[in-house]
C-alpha positions, 0 to 999 in steps of 0.5 A, spaced: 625 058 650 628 063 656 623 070 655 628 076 654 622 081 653 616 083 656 614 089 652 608 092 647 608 093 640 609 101 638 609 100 631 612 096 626 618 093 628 618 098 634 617 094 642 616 098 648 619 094 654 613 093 660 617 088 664 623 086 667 621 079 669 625 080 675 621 075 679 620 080 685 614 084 682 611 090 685 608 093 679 600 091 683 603 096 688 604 102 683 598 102 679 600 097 674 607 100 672 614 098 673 618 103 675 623 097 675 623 098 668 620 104 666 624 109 671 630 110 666 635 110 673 630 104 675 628 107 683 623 105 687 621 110 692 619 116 688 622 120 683 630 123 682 627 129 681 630 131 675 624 130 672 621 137 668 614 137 665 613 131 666 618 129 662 624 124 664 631 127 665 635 121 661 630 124 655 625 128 653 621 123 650 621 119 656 615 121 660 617 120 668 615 113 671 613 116 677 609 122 675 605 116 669 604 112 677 603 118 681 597 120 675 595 112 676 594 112 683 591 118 683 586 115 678 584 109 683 584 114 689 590 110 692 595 115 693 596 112 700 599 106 697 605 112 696 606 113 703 609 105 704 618 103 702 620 099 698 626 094 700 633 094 694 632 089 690 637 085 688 638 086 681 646 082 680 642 077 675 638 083 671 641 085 664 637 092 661 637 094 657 637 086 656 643 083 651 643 076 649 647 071 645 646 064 644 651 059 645 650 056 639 652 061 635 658 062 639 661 054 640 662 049 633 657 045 633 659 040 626 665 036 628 671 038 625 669 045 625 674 045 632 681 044 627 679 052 621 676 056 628 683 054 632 688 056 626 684 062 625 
């Protein structure tokens, strides 16, 4: 089984996404949350400024990832950790929202099932 998902349960049925699992991982830097995942445009170093009221600018509903670290930070008395740059990362090989479909679904697998999918 490939993971797809790193989230938590908000409710029945309900998932909040938490991680990527992008293999580059800085989330120890940021006090424990991704801006990877949770920043709606997926920025690294601060804020787009589109943010109001602590509120995402993709939605109002969103709380702003990088208020939610400056916060966390501010908390464990780290706010220098701020001050650092973070390289681009190359996200080619990510899908976010993550979509997928198993080939088995997509391929016959039964003999014979090659000929009724080819005169369809």
């Amino acid at each position: 089984m490939n993971t797809r998902f790193i989230g938590v349960a908000l409710g029945e049925g309900m998932w909040s996404e938490k991680c990527r699992a992008c293999g580059s991982c800085i989330v120890g830097e940021y006090g424990g949350i991704c801006p990877m995942t949770i920043c709606a445009k997926s920025l690294l170093n601060g804020a787009c400024g589109g943010s109001k009221n602590g509120k995402c600018e993709a939605g109002q509903d969103k709380d702003c990832a990088w208020v939610l670290i400056y916060n966390r930070l501010k908390k464990q008395n780290r706010l220098d950790a701020l001050k650092g740059f973070v390289t681009a990362k190359d996200n080619s090989t990510q899908t976010h929202p993550g979509t997928y479909s198993n080939a088995a679904y997509l391929e016959p697998t039964v003999a014979g099932t090659e000929e009724k999918h080819a005169k369809q």
